[in-house]
N, C-alpha and C positions, 0 to 999 in steps of 0.2 A: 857568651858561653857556648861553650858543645855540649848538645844536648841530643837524648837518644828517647825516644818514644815508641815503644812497642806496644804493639796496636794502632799504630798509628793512623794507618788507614781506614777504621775504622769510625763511627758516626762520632761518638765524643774525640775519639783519636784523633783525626783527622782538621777539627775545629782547633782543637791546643796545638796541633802544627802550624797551623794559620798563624795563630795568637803568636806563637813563637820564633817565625818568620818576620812578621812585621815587628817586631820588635829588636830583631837583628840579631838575633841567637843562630848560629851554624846545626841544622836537623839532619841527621842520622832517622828514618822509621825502618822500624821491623817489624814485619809484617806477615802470615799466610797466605793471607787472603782468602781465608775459608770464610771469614762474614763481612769480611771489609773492603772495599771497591776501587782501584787504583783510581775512580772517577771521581772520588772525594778528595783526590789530592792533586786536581786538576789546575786548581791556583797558584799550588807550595812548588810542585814538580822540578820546575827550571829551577826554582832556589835550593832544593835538600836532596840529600842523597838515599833514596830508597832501595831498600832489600828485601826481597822476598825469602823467607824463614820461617822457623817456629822458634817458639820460647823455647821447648824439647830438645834444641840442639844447643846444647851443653858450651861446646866448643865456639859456634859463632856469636853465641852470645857474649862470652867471656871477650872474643875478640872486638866486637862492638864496643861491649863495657869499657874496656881499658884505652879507648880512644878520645873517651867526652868524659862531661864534666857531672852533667849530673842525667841522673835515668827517670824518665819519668813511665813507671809499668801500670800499663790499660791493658794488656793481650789479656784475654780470657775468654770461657765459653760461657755464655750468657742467655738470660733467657728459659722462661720458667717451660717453657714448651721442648726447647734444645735439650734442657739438664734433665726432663724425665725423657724423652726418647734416646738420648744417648748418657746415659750415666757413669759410663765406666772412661770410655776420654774425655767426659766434660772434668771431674773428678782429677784424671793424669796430667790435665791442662792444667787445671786451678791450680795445682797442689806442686807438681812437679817441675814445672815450667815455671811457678813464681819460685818454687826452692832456686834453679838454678840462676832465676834473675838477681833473684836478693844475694846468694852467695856472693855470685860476680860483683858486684857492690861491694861487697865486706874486703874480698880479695883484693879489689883493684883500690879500694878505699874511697867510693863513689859517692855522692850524696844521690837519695834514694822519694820518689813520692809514691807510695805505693797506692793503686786504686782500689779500693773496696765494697762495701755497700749496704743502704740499708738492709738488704737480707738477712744481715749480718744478726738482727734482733730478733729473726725467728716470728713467734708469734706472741708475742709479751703483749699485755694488755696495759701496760701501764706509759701513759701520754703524757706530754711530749718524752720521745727517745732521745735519751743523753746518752752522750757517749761511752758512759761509765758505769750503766746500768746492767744488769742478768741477761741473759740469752735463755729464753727461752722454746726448745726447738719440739719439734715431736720425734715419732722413733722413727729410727734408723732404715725401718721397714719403708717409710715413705722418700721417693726419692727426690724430693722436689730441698730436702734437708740438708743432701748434700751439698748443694753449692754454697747454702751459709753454712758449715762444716769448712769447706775446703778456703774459704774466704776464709774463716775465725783460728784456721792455722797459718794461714800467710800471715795475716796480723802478728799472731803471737809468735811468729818465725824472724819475724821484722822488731818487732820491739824487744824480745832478748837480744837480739843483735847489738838492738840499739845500747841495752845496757853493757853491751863490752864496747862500745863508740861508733856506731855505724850511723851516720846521721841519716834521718829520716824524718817522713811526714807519712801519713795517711789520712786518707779522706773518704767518706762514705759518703755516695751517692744516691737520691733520693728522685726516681723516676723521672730524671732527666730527656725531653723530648727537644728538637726542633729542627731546623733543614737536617738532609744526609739520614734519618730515618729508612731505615730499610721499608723500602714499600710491601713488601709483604709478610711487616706489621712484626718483624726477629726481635723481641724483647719488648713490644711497645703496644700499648693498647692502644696511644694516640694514633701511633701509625695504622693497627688494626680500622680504627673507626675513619677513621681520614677516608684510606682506601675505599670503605665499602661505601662510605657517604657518598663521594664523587662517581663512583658504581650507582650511585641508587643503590646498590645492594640493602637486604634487613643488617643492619646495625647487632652483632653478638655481644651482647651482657653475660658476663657468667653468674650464676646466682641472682640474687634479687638485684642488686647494682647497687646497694647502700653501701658497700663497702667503700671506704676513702681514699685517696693516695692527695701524697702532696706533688705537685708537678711545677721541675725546675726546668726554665730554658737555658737552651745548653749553653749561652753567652754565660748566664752566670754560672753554668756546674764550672768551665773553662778560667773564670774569673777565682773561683773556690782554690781551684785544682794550683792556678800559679802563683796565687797569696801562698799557699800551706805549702808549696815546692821552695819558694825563693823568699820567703820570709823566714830569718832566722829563729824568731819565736815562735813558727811551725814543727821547728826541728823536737822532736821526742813524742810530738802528742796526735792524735786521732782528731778530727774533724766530722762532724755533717756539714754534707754539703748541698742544702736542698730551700726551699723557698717552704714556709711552714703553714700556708695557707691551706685549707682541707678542701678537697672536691669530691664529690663519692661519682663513681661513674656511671650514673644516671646523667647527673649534672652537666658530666663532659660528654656525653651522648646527646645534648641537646644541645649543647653550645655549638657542639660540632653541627649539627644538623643545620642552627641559626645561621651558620658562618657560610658553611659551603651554598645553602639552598638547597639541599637535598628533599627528593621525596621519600627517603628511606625510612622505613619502618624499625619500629625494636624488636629485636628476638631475642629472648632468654634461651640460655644454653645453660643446664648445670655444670657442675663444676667436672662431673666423672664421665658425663658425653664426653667434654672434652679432652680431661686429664689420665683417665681413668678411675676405679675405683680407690676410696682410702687419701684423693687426695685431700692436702689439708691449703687453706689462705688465709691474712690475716686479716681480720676487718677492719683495722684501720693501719694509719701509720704516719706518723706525724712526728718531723725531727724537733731538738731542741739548736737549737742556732745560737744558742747563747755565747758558748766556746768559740766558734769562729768569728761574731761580730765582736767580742771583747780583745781577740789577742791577735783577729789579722783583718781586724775592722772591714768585714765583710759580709754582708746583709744581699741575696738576692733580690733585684730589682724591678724583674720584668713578671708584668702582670702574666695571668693567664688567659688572657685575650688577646692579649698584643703577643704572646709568646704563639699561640694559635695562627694568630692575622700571617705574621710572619712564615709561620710551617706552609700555612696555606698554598702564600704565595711561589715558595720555592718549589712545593710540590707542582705547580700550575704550568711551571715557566719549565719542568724539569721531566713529568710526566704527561704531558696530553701534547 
C-alpha cells in the first residue's frame, strides 16, 4: 500500500515507519520537525519519501493525501509541560491541523487511523478506562484540559465522518515509552528519570509519586496502531492502546535507579513548582484492553522491565 504518516518523524512516528517499511508498504512522512528528529528515521530514509511540513498547510496535505492509500495521523503537540507553556498553538495544532487531515481523507476518500490518547479521559476515577465511558475534565481555566479538549474534537470530528462513510480507526495511547525518547524527557517521565539517573542527577517526583500510569513499549503502541489501521474490524471503533499493568512512579523511580546503577537521589517537586498554580493530574489511569484483544486480537507483550532493559540500551549506544 501507499502509506502517509504525519509525524512521522517523531518517537511513536518514526517506529510505525519502520514497521511499515519492512513490511513493504511505499512511506510518504510529513513532518515539521519542531519535536521530531530526521535521526529517527536514519534506517527508513533511503526507503521513503520524506517532507518537511505542517498539518497547518491545508494545500500540501491534501496534495499528500490524494497520493496514498491510507493515512495514518500522529503530528500533534504533546506533552503536559508543551500544552501549558504554549497553549494557544498547541490547541491550533491539535484542532486545526487534524481538521484539515481528516477533511483530506473524506475528500480524497482515504482510509484514515487517527491517534489519540488516554488524556482523552481527563480525570475520571472510575478503573479500568473503557473506551465508552464519561470524560471527565476540569475547567477550562486550567490549561493542561485543553489538549484532552482538542483530542475529544478530532475523535468526534472523525467519527461523524465516519457516519457519512469515511473509514477510519482510532486508538488511544496509554504512556507509551522506549528507544527515540526525546532525551530531554518532551512528554515522558521515563525519559525524564532515564536522563537524570545516568546524570546521577536527584531523580524529580511530582507529588508524593503514588500516582499510577500504565506504561506500554512502543513495539506494542506500533503493533496497536497497525492491527486498528489494517484490520477491517478496526474500521468505525476507538481502541486503547496500552499494556494494563499499574506502576505508580515511585516504583518506576527505582526500577530505574536498579537498572541504570545510579547514585541518584529522589526529590519531590509539587505539582505547581513545576506547572504552576491550579494545576490539576490524575491519580491513576489504567486502560481496559478488552475491545482491542477481542476484535484485533491484540494484547500488549512486553514487560516493563524488558521494555526498560531495552530503553536503556538504546539510550547507551546513542547518548554517551
Amino acid at each position: 500500500m501507499r502509506t502517509l504518516v504525519t509525524g512521522g518523524a517523531g518517537y511513536i512516528g518514526s517506529h510505525l515507519v519502520d514497521r511499515l517499511v519492512r513490511m513493504g508498504h511505499e512511506v510518504v512522512v510529513l513532518d515539521d520537525l519542531s519535536t521530531g528528529s530526521l535521526s529517527n528515521l536514519s534506517d527508513a530514509m533511503a526507503a521513503i519519501r520524506f517532507v518537511e511540513g505542517t498539518i497547518l498547510d491545508a494545500e500540501r496535505v491534501n496534495s499528500l493525501v490524494s497520493e496514498v492509500d491510507v493515512v495514518f495521523h500522529l503530528a500533534a503537540a504533546v506533552g503536559v509541560g508543551h500544552i501549558i507553556e504554549k497553549p494557544l498553538s498547541s490547541l491550533v495544532t491539535n484542532t486545526k491541523g487534524a481538521e484539515n487531515v481528516i477533511e483530506s481523507c473524506v475528500h480524497f476518500d482515504k482510509k484514515l487511523l487517527l491517534a489519540s490518547t488516554s488524556e482523552i479521559y481527563g480525570k475520571t476515577t472510575t478503573m479500568p478506562m473503557s473506551e465508552d465511558d464519561d470524560r471527565v475534565l476540569g475547567s477550562t481555566t486550567i490549561a493542561r484540559w485543553g489538549y484532552s479538549t482538542a483530542k475529544a474534537i478530532d475523535e468526534h470530528l472523525a467519527l461523524a465522518y465516519a457516519r457519512q462513510g469515511l473509514r477510519m480507526s482510532i486508538v488511544r495511547y496509554f504512556n507509551s515509552f522506549g528507544p527515540r525518547l526525546d532525551p530531554r524527557g518532551y512528554g515522558s517521565v521515563v525519559a525524564n528519570l532515564l536522563r537524570q539517573a545516568l546524570n546521577n542527577e536527584p531523580l524529580t517526583i511530582h507529588g508524593d509519586g503514588t500516582q499510577t500510569r500504565c506504561f506500554t513499549y512502543v513495539d506494542d503502541t506500533v503493533e496497536g496502531t497497525l492491527r486498528a489501521a489494517l484490520d477491517d474490524r478496526g474500521e468505525g471503533n476507538v481502541f486503547n492502546i496500552g499494556n494494563d499493568h499499574e506502576t505508580t512512579i515511585n516504583e518506576l523511580a527505582q526500577r530505574i535507579i536498579s537498572l541504570t546503577g545510579s547514585t541518584s537521589p529522589i526529590q519531590r517537586v509539587s505539582y505547581e513548582e513545576r506547572y504552576g498554580m491550579g494545576f490539576e493530574d490524575t491519580k491513576r489511569r489504567v486502560p481496559d484492553v478488552r475491545r482491542a484483544a477481542q476484535r484485533l486480537g491484540f494484547v500488549a507483550s512486553t514487560s516493563l522491565d524488558d521494555g526498560l532493559t531495552r530503553t536503556l540500551q538504546w539510550w547507551r549506544a546513542t547518548h554517551t
